[in-house]
N, C-alpha and C positions, 0 to 999 in steps of 0.2 A: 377506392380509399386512397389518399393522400398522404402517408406518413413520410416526414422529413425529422431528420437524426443529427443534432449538432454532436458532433465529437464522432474522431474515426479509431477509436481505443477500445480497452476491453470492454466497458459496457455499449460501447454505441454497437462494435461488431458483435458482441451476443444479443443485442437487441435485434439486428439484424436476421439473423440466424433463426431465433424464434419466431418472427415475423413470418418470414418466407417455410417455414415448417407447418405455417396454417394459410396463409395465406398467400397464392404463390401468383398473383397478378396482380396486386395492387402495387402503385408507383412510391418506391422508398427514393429518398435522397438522403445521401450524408454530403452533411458541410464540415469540414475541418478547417483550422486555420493552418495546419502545417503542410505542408507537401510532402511529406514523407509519409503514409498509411496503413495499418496494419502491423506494428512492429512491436516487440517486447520491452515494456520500459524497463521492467525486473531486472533484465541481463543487460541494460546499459553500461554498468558499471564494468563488465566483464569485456565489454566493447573495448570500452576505455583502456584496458588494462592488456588489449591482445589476445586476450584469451580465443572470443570470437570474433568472426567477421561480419562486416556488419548483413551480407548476404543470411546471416545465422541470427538474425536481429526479427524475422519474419517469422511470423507461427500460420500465416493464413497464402495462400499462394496469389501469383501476382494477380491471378485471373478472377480473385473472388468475388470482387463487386461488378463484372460481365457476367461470372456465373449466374450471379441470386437477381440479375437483371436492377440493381442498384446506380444511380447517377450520382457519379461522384463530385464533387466540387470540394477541392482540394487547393491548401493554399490562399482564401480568404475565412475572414471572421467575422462570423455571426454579433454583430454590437448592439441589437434590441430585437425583444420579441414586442411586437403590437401589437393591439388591440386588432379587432378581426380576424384571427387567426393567421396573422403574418409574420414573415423575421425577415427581419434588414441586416444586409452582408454589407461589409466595409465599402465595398465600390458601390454602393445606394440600390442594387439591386431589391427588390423587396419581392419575396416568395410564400406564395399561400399552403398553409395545411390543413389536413382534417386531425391530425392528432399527431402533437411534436413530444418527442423526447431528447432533455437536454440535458448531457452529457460530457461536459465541457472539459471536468476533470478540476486540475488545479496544477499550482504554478510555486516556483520556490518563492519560499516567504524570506524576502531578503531586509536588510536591515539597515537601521538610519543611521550607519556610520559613517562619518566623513571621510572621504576619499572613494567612497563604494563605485562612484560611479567611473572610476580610471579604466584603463583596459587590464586585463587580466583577472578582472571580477568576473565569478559565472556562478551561476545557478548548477544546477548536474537533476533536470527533471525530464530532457527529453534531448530526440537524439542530435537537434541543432546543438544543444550545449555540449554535449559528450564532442563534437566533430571542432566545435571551438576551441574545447579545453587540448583537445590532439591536436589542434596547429601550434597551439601553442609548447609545445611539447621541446619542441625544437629551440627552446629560449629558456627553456625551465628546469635550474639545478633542484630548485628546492620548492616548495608547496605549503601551502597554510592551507588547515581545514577550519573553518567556525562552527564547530560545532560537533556533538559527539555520539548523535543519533543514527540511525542508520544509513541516509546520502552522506553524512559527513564521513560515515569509516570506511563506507561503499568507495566514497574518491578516493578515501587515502589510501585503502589497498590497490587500488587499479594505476594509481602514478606511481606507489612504492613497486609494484611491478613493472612498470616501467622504468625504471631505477632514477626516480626521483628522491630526494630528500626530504619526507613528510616530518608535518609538525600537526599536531590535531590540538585545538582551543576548545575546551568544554565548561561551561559555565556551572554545569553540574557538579556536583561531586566524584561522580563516575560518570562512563560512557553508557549510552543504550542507560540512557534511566530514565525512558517514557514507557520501553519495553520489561523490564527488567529488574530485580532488585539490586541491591549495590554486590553482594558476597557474588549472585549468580556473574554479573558482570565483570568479573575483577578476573576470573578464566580467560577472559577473552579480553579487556584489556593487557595483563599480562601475557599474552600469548601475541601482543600486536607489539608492545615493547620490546617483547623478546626478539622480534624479527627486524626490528629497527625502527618502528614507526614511536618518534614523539607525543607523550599526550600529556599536556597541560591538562587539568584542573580546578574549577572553582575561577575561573578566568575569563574575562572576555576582553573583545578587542575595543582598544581606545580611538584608534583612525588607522590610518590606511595610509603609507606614506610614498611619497612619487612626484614625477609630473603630471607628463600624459599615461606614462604604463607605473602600473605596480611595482614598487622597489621593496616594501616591506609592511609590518603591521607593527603599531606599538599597542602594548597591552594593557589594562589599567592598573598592574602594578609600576607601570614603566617600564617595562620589558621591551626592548625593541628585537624581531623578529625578520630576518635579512628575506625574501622570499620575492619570484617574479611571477608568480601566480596563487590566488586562491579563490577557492570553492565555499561557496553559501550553503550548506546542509544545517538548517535550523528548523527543518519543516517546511510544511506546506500551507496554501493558501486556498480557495477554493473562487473559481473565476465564477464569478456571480453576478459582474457587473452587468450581465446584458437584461438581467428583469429588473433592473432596479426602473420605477415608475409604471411597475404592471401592479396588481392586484395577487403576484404571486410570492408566499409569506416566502422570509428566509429568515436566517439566524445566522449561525456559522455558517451554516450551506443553505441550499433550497432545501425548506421542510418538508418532505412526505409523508403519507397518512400508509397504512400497511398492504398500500396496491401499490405504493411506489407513484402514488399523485400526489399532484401537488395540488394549492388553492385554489388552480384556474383549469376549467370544464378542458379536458383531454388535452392537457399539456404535462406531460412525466418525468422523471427527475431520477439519476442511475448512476453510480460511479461516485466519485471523489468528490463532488457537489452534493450529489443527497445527503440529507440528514436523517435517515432513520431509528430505528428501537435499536436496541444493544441485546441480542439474543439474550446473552445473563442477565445485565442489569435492569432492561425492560426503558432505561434511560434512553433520552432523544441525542442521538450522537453522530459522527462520521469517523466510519474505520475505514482511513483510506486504504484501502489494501486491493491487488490487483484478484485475487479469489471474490472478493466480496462484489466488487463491478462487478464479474463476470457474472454471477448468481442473480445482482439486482438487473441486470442487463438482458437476461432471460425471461424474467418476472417479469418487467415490463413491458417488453415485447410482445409478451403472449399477454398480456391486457389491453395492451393498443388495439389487440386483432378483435377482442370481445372476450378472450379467458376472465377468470374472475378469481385470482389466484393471489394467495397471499404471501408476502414476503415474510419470513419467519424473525427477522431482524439478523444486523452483521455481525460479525465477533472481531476482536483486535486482537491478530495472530501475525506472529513471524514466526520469519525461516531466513536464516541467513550461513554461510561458511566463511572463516578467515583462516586461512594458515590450516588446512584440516584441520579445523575444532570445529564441527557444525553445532547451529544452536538453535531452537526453539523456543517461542514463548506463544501462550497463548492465553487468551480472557481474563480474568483479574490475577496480578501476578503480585501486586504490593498492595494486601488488601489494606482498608485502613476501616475502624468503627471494630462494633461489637459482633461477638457472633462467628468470627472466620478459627479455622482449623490450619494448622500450615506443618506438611510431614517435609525432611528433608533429609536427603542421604547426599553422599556426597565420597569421592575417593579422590585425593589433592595429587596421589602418584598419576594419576591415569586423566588427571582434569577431567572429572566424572564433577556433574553439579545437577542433581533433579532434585525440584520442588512442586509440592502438589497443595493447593490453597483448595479448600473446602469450606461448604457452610450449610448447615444442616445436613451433613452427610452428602453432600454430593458435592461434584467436582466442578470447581468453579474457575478453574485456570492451572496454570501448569507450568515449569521453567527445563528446558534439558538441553544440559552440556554437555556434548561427546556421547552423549549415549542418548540419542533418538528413535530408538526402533519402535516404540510403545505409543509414539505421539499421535496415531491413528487411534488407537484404542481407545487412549485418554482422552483425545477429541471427542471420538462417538461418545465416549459416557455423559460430556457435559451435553453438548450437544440435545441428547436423550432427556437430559436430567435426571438422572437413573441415584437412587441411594444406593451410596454401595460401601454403608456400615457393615455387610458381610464378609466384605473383601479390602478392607479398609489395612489391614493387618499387611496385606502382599502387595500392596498398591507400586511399592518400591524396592519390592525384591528384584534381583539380577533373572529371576527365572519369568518375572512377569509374563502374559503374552493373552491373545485373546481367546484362547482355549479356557483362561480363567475365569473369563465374564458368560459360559455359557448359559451357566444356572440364571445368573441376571438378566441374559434377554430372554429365558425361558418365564421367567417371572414377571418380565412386561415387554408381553409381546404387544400390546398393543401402541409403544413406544416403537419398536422395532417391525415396522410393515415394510422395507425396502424387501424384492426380490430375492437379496444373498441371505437377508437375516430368516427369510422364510424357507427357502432351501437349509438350512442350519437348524431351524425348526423343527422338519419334516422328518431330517438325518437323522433329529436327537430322538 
């Protein structure tokens, strides 16, 4: 067997991984377009900011694609998949498989402002931009973030440790409001001002102003904004262009069906380009998130080889820290329609913020600030789909814990067949 792997990221190496766990002589390739392979995009930001080295940027050891007998080709880009079971790499190489999984990821979604293209624009999605935005280090008092999602507060804490001068532009009303609701996020805006990080508001940028390098932004109040560098964090894009003229459906991303295929006979789709179900809402969606690769990136592998396994759909979960305040959100957070439940405690001395969204008694998403011990818990219950109008009363006590849910997976065990939950079973 033949299988070739576009993308050297979380899903293509968990694809990887499952593959060679059944099948441990057939000929894998990964094609990446970067030279850099195997590395954590998660902790880029922490790169950025010194924390780590980039030698700490690595989760997989150098030797791993000699280990699983993998051929790597590194450093070009896969630009179309063809008909007869082929993909064409940038230098016109063209390479046959018996079953490709593409993996490609996605790329900052940057935006049609004028001036964008000066130097000193960057993206912040992988580790060539992180080592750009560091040269640039050396020239840069002050920083402009666009935008106030996760890459955008990601930069600005790792320059503000740097001891740069941040300014963050959020067109939102608040920050983190893809993830979050407004009350939960005003902890941790507040706790980013309070360390000196600027954050505009309800704002975006009008151009870019300069020669050749970035001198500043002006904003569409007219604000002008002095800065020699800024970071794109408006989101993500998903690289899709290389099927476009196949027979393989997209949307936002490349669509999957619940094996993590696509429209075209043994060709699969894993990571930040699938589009699959949404665990809760049953919706066609993409939760870029690196857990969710990792999971679909398994899934597919082990159906390359001939498993027959079905992917249960992604969920849109963070996890992020600023300033020791860590924060959590997960699956629907800002429900909106008929129907939802929303419990919320809250202590403003302690920047305690948790919020639990329900709907017909089960937990459908969840927000915690500063106090995240429980976020296991409350995952497994959604996850489960577990009613838990019995315990609905302690859901947000301080004594919470999963000693409380035992009656609940006593009562559907057939929900809870993992190994630990049956040892807890057996105990009880």
């Amino acid at each position: 067997m033949n299988y070739i792997i576009i993308g050297a990221s979380a899903a293509g190496i968990s694809a990887i991984e499952a593959i060679r766990s059944v099948d441990k002589n057939g000929k894998i390739t990964v094609i990446s377009d970067e030279n850099y392979a195997i590395y954590s995009r998660c902790v880029l930001s922490y790169y950025l900011a010194g924390i780590v080295t980039e030698d700490k940027l690595k989760y997989r050891n150098d030797n791993f694609f000699k280990n699983n007998n993998v051929e790597a080709i590194l450093g070009k880009k896969v630009v179309s998949v063809l008909p007869d079971k082929k993909v064409k790499l940038s230098d016109g190489t063209e390479l046959t498989f018996d079953k490709l999984l593409i993996a490609t990821g996605s790329r900052s979604k940057m935006e049609s402002i004028p001036g964008i293209e000066k130097e000193g624009v960057f993206g912040l999605r992988n580790i060539d931009d992180a080592k750009k935005i560091e040269t640039r280090l050396n020239k840069t008092k002050s920083a402009v973030m666009l935008g106030g999602g996760l890459i955008g507060l990601r930069a600005a804490y790792a320059l503000h440790k740097r001891g740069v001068k941040v300014t963050v532009v959020v067109k939102s009303k608040h920050v983190l409001s893809q993830m979050m609701d407004e009350e939960g996020a005003s902890f941790i805006q507040n706790r980013m001002q309070e360390q000196g990080i600027n954050i505009l508001t309800e704002l975006a940028a009008k151009e870019i102003t300069g020669n050749k390098e970035v001198k500043g932004v002006i904003l569409e109040n007219g604000n002008k904004i002095d800065c020699e560098t800024i970071v794109i964090g408006k989101g993500v894009q998903p690289n899709i262009e290389l099927v476009k003229n196949t027979n393989i459906k997209t949307d936002w991303g490349i669509v999957v069906n619940e094996y993590l295929q696509t429209t075209s006979i043994d060709i699969y789709s894993a990571g930040d380009i699938a589009q699959s179900s949404d665990l809760i809402t049953g919706e066609s969606t993409i939760n870029a998130l690196w857990p969710n690769a990792i999971a679909q990136g398994k899934v597919a592998g082990l159906n390359m080889v001939g498993k027959n396994i079905k992917y249960n759909g992604s969920i849109g979960m963070n996890s992020v820290e600023f300033f020791d305040l860590p924060t959590i959100s997960y699956g629907i957070t800002k429900p909106k329609g008929e129907g939802f439940e929303v419990l919320i405690r809250k202590n403003l001395n302690k920047n305690i913020y948790k919020k639990i969204v329900l709907k017909d008694n089960k937990i459908v998403g969840f927000v915690l600030v500063n106090d995240i011990n429980q976020s296991g818990v409350y995952g497994s219950l959604i996850e489960k789909k577990v009613d838990v109008s019995s315990i609905k009363n302690i859901l947000l006590d301080n004594n919470f814990n999963f000693a409380k849910i035992l009656l609940l997976i006593s009562g559907n065990k057939k929900s809870f067949t993992e190994p630990e939950y049956e040892e807890i079973l057996i105990n009880k």
